[in-house]
N, C-alpha and C positions, 0 to 999 in steps of 0.2 A: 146229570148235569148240575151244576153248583146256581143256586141263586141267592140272592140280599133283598129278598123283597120284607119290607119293614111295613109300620102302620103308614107312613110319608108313601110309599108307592102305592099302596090301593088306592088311598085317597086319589092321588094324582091319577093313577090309572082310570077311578072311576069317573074322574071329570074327562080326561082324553079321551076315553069313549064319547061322552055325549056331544064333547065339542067334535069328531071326526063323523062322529052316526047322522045326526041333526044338521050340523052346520056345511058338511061335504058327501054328507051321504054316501059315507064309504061301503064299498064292495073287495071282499077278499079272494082269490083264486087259487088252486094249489095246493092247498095247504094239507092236505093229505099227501104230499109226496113230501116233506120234512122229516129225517128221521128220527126218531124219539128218542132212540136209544145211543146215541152216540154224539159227542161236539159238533158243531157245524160253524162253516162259516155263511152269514149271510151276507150277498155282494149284491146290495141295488145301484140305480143309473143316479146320479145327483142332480135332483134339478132347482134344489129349493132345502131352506132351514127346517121345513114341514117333517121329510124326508126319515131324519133320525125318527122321531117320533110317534111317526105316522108306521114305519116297518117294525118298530120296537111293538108299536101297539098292536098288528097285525100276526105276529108272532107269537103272541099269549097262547097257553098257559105257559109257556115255555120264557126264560129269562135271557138278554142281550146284552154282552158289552160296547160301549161307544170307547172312542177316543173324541174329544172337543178338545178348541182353543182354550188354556187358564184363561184369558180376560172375562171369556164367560161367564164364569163364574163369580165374577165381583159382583154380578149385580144378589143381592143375598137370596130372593124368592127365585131368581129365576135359578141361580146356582143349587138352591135347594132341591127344582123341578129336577134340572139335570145329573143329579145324584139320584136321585130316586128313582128314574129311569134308565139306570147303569151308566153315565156317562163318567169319564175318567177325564179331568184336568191335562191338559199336554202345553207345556211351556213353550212361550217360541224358539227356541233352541232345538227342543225336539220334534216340534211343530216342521221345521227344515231341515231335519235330518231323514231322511229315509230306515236309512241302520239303526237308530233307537226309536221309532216306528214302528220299526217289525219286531225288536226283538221286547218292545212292550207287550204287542198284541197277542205274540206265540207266547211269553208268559200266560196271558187268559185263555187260552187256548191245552196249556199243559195244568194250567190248575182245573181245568175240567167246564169252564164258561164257555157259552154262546158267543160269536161274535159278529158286530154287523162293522165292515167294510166296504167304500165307496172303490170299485176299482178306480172311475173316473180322477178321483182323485181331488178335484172340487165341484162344484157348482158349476155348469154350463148357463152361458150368460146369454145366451141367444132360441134356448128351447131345444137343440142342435145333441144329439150323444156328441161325447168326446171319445179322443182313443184312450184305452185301458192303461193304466200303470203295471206294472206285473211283481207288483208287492205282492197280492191275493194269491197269486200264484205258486210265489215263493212260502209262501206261509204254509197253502196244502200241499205241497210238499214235503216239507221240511218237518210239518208236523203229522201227516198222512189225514187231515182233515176236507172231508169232501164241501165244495162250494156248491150253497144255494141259490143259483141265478134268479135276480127278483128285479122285476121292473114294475115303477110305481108311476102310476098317470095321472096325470092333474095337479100335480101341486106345483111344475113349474106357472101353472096359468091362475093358480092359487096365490100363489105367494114367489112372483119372480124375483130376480135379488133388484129387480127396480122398484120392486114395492116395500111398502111402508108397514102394510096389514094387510092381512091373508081376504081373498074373494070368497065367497061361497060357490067352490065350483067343484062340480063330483070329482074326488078320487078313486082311485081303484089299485089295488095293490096284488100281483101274480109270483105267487112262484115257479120258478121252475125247477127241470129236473139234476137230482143232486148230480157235482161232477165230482168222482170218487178218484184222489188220483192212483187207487192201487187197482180201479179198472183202464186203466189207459193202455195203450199198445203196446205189448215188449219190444225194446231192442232203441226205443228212443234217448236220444242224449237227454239233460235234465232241462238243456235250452229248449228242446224240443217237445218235453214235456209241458214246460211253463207257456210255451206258445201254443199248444191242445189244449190246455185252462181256458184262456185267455180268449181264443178261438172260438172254442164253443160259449164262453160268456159274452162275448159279443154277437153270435150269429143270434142268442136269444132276444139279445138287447134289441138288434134290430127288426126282427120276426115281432116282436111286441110294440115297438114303435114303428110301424109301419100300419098297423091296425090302430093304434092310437090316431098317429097323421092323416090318417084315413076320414077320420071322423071327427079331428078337431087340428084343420088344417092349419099352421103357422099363420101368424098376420104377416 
């Protein structure tokens, strides 16, 4: 697997540890079922800005590509952060196009990178999963790359997009098990495949936030 980590990424890596260890007392799960040997895509729930950087950090040793907004980027340190932790500029033009979307992401994906995609697709504004987009879908397919279902807890109650600045409230980040699309069922159409993706990245989504709501009910 290809990575760009430079002297700007440790650094930065070693301060994102201490601010996610210290300040939200993260917890990892999983992480032995990731496989080492081959691309992946990583698909968490979006609840929060935390999100990218928090499953980027979760990830380690191993390297992820993002896609972000260009306006991002204008601010200089923080655009600096977001390169160092693989993020990639995306124009508003491409920002709302679906079709140069994907076919950025399966570029990182054939040049041999990591990639983390929201299936969600934004931010949930109410703490609430959304339903899936079936970009992700499309991508393992089309590039035979299996999805890593990851759901990450706490950071919408960290840092919801009504806040200003992140809470000190425990995260916790799970992966799950890979979905490989060259084990899927024979005999299904390619719609049928993307909806067995999508399928089982949702039932994980909810089997893990149902144990989340359990224990940190909605206000």
């Amino acid at each position: 697997m290809k990575t760009q980590r430079n002297w700007v990424y440790c650094i930065t890596r070693f301060l994102v540890s201490i601010y996610f260890t210290l300040y939200h007392r993260l917890s990892i799960y999983g992480k032995d079922k990731i496989p080492r040997d081959r691309t992946v895509i990583v698909a968490p729930n979006h609840a929060s800005y935390l999100d990218p950087p928090l499953v980027g950090y979760a990830f380690y040793p191993e390297y992820l590509k993002f896609v972000a907004w260009a306006k991002l980027f204008s601010f200089p340190l923080f655009g600096a952060f977001l390169r160092a932790m693989g993020s990639v500029p995306v124009s508003p033009d491409n920002k709302n196009s679906s079709a140069a979307l994907l076919r950025l992401v399966m570029g990182f994906l054939e040049e041999g990178y990591n990639v983390f995609i929201c299936p969600e697709g934004h931010r949930t504004e109410d703490g609430r999963l959304q339903p899936l987009e079936g970009g992700v879908a499309i991508m393992s397919l089309k590039t035979g790359t299996p999805v890593i279902p990851t759901y990450v807890s706490g950071t919408y109650r960290a840092l919801s997009p009504r806040m200003k600045f992140p809470r000190p409230r425990k995260l916790t980040v799970t992966f799950g098990d890979p979905i490989d699309p060259a084990s899927l069922p024979e005999g299904l159409t390619e719609k049928e495949k993307r909806r067995c993706i999508l399928d089982k990245i949702e039932e994980f989504y909810k089997a893990e936030d149902a144990k989340d709501k359990e224990k940190y009910p909605l206000d």
